[in-house]
Biopython code that builds the backbone (N, CA, C, O; Angstrom):
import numpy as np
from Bio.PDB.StructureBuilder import StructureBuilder

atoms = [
    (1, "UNK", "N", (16.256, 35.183, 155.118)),
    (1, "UNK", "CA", (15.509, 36.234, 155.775)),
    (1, "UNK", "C", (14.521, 36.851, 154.798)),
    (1, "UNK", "O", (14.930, 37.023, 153.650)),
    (2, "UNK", "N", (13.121, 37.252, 155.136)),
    (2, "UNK", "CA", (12.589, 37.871, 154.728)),
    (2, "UNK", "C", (12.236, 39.294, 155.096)),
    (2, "UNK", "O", (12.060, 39.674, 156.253)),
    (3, "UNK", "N", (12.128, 40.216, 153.778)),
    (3, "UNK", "CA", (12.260, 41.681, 154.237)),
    (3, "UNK", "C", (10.116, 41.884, 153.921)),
    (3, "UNK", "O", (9.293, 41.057, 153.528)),
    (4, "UNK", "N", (9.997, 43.040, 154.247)),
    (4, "UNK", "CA", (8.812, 43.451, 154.324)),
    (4, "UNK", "C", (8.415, 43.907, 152.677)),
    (4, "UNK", "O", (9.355, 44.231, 151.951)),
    (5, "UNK", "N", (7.283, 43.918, 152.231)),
    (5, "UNK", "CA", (7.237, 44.489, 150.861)),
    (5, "UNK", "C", (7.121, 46.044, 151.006)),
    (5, "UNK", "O", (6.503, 46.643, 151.885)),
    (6, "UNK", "N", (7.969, 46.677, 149.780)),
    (6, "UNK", "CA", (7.529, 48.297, 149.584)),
    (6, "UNK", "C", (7.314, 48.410, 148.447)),
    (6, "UNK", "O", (7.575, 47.628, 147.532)),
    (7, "UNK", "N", (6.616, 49.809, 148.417)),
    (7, "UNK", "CA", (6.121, 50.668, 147.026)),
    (7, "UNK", "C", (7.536, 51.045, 146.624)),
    (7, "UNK", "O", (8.498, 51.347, 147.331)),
    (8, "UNK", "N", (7.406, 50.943, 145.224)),
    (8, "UNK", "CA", (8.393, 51.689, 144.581)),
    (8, "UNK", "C", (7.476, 52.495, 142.917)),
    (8, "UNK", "O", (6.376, 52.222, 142.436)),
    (9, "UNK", "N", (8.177, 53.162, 142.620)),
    (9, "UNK", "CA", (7.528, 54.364, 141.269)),
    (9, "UNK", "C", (8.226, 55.303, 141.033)),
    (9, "UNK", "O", (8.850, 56.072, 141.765)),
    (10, "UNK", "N", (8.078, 55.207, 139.709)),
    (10, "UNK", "CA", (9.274, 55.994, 138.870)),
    (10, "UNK", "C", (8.761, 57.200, 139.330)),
    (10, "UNK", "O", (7.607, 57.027, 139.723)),
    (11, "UNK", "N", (9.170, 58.457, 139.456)),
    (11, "UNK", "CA", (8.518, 59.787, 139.154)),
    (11, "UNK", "C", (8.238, 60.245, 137.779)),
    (11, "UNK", "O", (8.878, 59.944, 136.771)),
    (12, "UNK", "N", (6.982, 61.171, 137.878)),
    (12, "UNK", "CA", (6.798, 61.067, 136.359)),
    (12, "UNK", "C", (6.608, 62.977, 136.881)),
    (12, "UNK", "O", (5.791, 63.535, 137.614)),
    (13, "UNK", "N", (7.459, 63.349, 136.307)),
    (13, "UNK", "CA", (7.491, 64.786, 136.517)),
    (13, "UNK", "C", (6.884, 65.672, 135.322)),
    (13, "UNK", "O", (6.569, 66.861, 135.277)),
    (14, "UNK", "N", (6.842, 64.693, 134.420)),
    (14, "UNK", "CA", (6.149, 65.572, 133.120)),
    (14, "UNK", "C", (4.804, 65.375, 132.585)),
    (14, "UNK", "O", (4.141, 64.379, 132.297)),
    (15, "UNK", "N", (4.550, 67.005, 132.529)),
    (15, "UNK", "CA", (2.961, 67.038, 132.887)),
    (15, "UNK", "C", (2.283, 66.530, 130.787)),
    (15, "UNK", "O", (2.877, 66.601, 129.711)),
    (16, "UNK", "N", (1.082, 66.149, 131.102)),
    (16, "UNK", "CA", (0.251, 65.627, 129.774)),
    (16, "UNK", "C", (0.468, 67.022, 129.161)),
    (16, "UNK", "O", (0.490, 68.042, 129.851)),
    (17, "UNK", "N", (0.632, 67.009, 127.784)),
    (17, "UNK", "CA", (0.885, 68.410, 126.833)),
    (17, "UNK", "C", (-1.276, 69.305, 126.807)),
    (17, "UNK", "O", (-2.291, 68.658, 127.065)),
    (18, "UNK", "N", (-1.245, 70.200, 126.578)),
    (18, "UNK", "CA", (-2.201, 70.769, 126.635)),
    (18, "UNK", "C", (-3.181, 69.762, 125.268)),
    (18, "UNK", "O", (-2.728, 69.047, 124.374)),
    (19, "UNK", "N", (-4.548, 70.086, 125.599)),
    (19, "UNK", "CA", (-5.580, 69.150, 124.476)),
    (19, "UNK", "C", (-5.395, 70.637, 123.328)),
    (19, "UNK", "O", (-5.466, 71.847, 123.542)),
    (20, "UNK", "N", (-5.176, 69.951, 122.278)),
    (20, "UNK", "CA", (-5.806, 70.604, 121.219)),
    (20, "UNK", "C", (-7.357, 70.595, 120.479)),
    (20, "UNK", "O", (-8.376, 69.978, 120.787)),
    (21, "UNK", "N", (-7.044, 71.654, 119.254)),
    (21, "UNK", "CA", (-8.601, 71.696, 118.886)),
    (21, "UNK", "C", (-10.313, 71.533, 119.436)),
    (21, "UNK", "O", (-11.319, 70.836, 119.305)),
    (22, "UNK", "N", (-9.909, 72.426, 119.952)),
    (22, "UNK", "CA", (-10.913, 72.903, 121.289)),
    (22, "UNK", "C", (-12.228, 73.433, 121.124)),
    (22, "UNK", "O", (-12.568, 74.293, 121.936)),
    (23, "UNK", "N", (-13.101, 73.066, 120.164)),
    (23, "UNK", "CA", (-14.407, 73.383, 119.856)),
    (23, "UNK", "C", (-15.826, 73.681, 120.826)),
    (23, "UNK", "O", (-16.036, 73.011, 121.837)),
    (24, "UNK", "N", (-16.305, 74.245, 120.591)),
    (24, "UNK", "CA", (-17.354, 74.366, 121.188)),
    (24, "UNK", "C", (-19.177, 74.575, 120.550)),
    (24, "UNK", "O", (-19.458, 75.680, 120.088)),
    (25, "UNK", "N", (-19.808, 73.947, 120.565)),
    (25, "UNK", "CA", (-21.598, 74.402, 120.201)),
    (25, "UNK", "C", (-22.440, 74.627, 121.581)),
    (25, "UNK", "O", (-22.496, 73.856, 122.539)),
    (26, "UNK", "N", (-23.051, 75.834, 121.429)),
    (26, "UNK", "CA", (-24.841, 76.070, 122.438)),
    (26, "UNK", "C", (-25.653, 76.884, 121.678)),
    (26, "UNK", "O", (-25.544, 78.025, 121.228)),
    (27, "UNK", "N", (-26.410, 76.108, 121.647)),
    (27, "UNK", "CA", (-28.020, 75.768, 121.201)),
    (27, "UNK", "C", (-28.593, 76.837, 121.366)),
    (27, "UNK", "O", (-27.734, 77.708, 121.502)),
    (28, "UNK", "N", (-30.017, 77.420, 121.453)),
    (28, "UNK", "CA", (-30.568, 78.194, 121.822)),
    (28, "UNK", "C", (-31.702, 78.003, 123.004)),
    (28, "UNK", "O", (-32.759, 78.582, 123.257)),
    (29, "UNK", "N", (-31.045, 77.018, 123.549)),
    (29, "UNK", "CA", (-31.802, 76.397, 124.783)),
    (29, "UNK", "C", (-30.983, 76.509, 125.996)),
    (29, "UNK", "O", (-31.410, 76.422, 127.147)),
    (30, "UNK", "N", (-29.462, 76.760, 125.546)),
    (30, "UNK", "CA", (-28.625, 76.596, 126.531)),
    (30, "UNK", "C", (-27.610, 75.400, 126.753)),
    (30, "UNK", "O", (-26.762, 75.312, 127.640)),
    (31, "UNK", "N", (-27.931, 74.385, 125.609)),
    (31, "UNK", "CA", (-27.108, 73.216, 125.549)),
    (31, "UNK", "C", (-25.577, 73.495, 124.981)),
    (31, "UNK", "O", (-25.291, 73.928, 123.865)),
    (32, "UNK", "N", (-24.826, 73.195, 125.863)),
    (32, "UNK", "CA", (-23.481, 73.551, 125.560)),
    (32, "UNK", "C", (-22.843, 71.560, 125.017)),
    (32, "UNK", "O", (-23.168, 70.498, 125.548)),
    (33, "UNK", "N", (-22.229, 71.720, 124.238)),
    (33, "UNK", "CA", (-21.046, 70.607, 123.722)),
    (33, "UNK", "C", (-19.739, 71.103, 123.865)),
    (33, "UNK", "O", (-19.588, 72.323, 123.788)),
    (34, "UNK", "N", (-18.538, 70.205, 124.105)),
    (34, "UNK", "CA", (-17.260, 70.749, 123.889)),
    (34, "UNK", "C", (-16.506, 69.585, 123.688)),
    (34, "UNK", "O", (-16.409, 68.646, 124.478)),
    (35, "UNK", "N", (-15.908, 69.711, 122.442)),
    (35, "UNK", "CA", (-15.322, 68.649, 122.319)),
    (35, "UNK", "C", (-13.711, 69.131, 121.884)),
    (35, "UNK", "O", (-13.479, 70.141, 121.221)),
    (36, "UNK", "N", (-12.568, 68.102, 122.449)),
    (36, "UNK", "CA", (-11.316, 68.313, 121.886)),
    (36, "UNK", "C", (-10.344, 67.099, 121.273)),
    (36, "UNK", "O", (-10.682, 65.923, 121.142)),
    (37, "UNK", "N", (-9.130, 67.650, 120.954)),
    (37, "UNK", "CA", (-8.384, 66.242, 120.835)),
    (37, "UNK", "C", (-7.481, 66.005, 121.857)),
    (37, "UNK", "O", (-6.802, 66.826, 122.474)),
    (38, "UNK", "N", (-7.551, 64.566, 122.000)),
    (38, "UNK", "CA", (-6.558, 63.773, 122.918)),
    (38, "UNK", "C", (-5.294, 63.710, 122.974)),
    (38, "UNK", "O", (-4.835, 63.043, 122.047)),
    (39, "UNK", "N", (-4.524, 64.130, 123.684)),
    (39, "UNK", "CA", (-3.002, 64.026, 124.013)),
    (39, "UNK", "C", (-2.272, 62.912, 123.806)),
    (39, "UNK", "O", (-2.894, 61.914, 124.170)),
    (40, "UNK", "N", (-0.931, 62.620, 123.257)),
    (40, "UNK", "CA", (-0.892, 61.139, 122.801)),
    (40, "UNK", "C", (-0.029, 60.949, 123.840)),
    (40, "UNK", "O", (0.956, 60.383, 123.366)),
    (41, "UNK", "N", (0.127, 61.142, 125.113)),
    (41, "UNK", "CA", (0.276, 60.142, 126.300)),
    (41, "UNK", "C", (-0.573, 59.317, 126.909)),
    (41, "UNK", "O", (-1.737, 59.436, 127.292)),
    (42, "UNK", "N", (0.343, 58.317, 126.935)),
    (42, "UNK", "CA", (-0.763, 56.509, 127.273)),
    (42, "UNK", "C", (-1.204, 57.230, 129.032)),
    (42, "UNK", "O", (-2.349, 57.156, 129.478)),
    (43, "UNK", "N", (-0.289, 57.741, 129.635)),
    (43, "UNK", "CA", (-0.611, 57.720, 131.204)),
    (43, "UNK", "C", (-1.716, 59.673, 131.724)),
    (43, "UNK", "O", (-1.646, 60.425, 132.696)),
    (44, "UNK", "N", (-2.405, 59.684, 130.662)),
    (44, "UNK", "CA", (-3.853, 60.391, 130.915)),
    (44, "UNK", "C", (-5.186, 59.970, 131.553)),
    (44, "UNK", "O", (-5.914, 59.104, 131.067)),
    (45, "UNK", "N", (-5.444, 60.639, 132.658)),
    (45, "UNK", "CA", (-6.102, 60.147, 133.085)),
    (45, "UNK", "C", (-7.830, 60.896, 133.703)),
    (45, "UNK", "O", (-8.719, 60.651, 134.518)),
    (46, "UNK", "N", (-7.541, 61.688, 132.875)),
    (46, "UNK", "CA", (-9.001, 62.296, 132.328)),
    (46, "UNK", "C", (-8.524, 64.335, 132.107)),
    (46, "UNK", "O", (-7.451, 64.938, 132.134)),
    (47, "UNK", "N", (-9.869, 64.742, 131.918)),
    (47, "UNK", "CA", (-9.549, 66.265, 131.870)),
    (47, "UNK", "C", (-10.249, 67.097, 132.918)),
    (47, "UNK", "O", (-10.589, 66.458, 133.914)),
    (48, "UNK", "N", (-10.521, 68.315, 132.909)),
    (48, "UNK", "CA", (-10.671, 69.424, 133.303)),
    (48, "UNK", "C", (-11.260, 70.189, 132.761)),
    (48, "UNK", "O", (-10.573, 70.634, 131.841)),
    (49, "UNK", "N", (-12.569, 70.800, 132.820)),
    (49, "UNK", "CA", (-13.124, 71.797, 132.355)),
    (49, "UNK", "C", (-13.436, 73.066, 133.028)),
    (49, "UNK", "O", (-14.314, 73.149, 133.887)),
    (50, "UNK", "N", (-12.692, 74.089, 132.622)),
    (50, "UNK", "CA", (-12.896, 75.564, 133.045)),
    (50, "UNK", "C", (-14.028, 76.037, 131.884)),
    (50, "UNK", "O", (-14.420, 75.534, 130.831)),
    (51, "UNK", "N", (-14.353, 77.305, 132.653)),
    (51, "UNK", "CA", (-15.061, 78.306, 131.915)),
    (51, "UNK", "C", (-15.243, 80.104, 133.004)),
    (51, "UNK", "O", (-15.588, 80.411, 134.146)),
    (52, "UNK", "N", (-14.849, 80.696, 131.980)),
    (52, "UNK", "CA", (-15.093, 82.228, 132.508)),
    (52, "UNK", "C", (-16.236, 82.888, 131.321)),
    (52, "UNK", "O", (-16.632, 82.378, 130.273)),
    (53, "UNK", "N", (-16.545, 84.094, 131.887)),
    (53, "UNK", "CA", (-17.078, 85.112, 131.208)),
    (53, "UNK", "C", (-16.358, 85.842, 130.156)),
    (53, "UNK", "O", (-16.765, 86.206, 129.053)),
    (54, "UNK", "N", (-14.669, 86.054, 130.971)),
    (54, "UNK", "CA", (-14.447, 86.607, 129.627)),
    (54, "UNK", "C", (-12.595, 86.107, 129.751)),
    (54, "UNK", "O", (-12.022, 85.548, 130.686)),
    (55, "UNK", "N", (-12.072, 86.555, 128.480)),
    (55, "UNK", "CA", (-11.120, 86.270, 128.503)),
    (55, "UNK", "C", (-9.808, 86.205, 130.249)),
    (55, "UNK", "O", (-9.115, 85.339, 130.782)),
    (56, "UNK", "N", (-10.129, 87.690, 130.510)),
    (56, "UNK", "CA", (-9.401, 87.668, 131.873)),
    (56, "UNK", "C", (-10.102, 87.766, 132.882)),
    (56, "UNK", "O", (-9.968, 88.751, 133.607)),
    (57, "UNK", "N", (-10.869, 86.937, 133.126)),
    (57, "UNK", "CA", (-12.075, 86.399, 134.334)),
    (57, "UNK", "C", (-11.275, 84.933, 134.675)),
    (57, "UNK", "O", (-10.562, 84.168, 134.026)),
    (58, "UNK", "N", (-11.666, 84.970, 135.706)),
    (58, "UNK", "CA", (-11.195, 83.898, 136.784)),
    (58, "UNK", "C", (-11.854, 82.957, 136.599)),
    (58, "UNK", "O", (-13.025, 83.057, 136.966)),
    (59, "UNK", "N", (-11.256, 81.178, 135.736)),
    (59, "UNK", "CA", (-11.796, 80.529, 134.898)),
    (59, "UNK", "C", (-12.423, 79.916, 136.240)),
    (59, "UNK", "O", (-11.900, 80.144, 137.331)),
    (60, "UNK", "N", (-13.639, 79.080, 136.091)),
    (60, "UNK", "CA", (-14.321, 78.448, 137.265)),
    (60, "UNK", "C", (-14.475, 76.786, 137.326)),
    (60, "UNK", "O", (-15.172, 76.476, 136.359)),
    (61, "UNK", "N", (-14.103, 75.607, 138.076)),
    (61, "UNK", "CA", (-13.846, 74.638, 137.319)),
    (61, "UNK", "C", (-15.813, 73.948, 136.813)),
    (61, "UNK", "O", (-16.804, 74.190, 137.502)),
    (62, "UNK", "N", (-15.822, 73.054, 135.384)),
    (62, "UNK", "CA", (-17.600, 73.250, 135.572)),
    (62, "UNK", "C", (-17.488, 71.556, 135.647)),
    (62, "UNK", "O", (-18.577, 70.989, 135.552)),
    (63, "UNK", "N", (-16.428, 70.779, 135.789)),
    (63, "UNK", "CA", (-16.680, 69.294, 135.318)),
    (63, "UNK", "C", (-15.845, 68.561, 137.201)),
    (63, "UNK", "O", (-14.659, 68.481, 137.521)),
    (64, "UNK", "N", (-16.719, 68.297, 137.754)),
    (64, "UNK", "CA", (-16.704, 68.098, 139.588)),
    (64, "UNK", "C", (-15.627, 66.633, 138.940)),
    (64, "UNK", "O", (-14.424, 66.654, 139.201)),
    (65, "UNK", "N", (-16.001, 65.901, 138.429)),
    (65, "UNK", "CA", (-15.165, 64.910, 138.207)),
    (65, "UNK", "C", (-14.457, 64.614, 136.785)),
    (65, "UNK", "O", (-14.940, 64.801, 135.668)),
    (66, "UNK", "N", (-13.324, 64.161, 137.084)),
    (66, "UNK", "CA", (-12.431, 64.266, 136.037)),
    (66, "UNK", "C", (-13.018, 63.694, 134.568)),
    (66, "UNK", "O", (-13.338, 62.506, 134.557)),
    (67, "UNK", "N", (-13.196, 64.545, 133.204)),
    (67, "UNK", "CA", (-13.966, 64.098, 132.000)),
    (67, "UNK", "C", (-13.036, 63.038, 131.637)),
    (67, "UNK", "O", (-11.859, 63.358, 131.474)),
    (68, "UNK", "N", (-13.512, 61.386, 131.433)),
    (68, "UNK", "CA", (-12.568, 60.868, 130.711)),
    (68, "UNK", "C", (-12.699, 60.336, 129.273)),
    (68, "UNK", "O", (-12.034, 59.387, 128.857)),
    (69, "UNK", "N", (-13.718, 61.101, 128.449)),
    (69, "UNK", "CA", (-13.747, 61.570, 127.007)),
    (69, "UNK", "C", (-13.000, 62.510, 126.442)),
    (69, "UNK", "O", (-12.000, 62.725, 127.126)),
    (70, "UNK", "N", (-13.045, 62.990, 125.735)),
    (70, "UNK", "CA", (-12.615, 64.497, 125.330)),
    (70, "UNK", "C", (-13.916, 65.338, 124.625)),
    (70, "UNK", "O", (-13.850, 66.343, 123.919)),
    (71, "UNK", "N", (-15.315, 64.460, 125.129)),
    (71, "UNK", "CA", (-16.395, 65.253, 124.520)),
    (71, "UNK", "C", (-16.844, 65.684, 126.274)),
    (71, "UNK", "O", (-16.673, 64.845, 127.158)),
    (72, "UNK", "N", (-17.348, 66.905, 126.549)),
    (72, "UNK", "CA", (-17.986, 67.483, 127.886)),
    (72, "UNK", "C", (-19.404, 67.983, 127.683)),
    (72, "UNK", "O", (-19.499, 68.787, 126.756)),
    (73, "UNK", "N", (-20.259, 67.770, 128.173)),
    (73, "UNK", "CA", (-21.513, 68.069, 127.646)),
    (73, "UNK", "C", (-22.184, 69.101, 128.803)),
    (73, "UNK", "O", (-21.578, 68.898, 129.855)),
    (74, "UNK", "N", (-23.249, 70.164, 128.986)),
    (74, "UNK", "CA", (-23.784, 70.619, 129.807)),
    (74, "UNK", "C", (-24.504, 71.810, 129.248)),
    (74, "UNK", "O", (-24.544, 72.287, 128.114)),
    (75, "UNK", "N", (-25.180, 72.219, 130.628)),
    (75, "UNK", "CA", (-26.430, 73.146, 129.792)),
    (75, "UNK", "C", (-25.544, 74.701, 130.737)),
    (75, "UNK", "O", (-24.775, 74.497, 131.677)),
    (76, "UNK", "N", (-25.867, 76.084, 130.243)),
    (76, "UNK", "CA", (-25.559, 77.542, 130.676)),
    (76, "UNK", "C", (-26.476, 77.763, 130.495)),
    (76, "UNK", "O", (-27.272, 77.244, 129.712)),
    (77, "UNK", "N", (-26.610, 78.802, 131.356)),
    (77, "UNK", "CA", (-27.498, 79.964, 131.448)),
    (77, "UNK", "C", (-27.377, 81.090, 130.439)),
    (77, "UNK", "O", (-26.481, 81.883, 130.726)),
    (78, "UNK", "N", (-28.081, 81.375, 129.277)),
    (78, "UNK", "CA", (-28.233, 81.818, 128.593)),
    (78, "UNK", "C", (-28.572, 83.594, 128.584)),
    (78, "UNK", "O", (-28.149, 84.334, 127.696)),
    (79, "UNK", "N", (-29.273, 83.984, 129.564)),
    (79, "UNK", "CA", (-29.814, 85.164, 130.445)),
    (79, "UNK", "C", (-28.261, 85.222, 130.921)),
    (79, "UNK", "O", (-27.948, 84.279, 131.648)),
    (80, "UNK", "N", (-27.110, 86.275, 130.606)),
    (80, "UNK", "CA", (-26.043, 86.662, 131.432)),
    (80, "UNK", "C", (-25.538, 88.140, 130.673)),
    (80, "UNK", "O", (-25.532, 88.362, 129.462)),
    (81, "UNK", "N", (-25.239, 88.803, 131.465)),
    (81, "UNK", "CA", (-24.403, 90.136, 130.580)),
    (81, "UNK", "C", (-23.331, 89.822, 129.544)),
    (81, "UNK", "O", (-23.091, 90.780, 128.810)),
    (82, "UNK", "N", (-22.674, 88.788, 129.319)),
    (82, "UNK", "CA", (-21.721, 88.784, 128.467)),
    (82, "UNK", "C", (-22.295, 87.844, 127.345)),
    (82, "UNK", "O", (-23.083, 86.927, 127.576)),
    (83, "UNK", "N", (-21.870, 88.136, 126.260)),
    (83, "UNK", "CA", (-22.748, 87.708, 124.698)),
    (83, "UNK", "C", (-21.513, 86.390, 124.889)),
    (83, "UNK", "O", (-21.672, 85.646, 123.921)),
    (84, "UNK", "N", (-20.384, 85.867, 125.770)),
    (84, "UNK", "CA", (-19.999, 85.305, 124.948)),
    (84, "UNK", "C", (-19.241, 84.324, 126.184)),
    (84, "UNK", "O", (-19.282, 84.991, 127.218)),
    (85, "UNK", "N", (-18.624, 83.096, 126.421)),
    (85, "UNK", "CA", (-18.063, 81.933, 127.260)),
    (85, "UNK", "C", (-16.935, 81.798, 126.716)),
    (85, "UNK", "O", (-16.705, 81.891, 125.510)),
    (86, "UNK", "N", (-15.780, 81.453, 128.012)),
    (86, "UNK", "CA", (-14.690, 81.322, 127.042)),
    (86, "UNK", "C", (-14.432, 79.604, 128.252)),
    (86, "UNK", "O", (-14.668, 79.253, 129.408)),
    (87, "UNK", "N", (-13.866, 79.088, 127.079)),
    (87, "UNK", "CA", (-13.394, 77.600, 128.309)),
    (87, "UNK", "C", (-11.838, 77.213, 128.247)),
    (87, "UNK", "O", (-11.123, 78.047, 127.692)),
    (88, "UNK", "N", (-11.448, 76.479, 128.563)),
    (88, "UNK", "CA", (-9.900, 75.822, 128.825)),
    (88, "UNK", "C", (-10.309, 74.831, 129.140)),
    (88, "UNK", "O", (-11.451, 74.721, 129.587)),
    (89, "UNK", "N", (-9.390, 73.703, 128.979)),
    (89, "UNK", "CA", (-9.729, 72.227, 129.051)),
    (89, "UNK", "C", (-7.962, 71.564, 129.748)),
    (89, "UNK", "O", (-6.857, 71.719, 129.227)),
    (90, "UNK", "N", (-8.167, 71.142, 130.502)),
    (90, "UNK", "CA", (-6.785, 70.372, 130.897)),
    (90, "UNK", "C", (-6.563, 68.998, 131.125)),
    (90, "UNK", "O", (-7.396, 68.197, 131.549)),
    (91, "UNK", "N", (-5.245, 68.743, 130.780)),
    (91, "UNK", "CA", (-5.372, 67.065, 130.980)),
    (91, "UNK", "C", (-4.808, 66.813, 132.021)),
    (91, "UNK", "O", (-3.851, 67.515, 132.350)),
    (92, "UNK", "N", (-5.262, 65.678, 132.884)),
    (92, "UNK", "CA", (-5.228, 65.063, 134.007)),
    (92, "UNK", "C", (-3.986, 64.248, 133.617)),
    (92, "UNK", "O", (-4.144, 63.699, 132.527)),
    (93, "UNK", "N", (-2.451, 63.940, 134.356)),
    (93, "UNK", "CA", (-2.005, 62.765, 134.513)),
    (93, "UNK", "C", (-2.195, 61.425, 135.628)),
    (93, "UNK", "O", (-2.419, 61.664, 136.815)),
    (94, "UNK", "N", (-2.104, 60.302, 135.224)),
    (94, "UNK", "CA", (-2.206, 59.571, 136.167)),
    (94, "UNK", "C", (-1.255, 59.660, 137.460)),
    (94, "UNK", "O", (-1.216, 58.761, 138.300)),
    (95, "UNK", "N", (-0.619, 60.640, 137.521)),
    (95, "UNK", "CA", (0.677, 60.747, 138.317)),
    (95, "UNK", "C", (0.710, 62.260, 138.839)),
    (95, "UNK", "O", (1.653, 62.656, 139.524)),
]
sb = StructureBuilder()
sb.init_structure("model")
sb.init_model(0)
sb.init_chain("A")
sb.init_seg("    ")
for serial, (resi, resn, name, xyz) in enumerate(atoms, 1):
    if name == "N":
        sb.init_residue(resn, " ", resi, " ")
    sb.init_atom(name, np.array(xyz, "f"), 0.0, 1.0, " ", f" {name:<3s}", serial, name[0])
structure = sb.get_structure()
């Protein structure tokens, strides 16, 4: 007898550890860089880029599709009331 094929998959309940060393450069044009280090889980599957105004501002996500570098590149608006950007970066699991 033959049975039908199914999916099977482990659960992977544990989330990628946060990116370290979290740098940032902008220019005086507005060119923003951000670069971090990589998480040493094999099953990453890109990141996340937030950014607020200020520390307890409601981070906003700025990267529509998942970064799968750990360098993020983009330009801000330079003209804003706050002298200063704060970002968070998260890692994506494949799971």
């Amino acid at each position: 007898n033959n049975s039908f094929p199914a999916l099977g998959q482990i659960i992977d309940s544990i989330a990628p550890s946060s990116p370290t060393g979290l740098t940032g450069q902008i220019d005086k044009k507005g060119s923003l860089s951000i670069r971090w280090n990589s998480g040493k889980e094999d099953d990453i599957s890109g990141y996340r880029v937030y950014m607020a105004n200020g520390k307890e501002e409601s981070f906003t996500l700025m990267s529509k599709e998942p970064v799968r570098d750990t360098v993020y590149v983009d330009s801000i608006n330079l003209r804003t009331v706050t002298s200063k950007v704060y970002f968070k970066v998260m890692a994506l699991d494949l799971n």
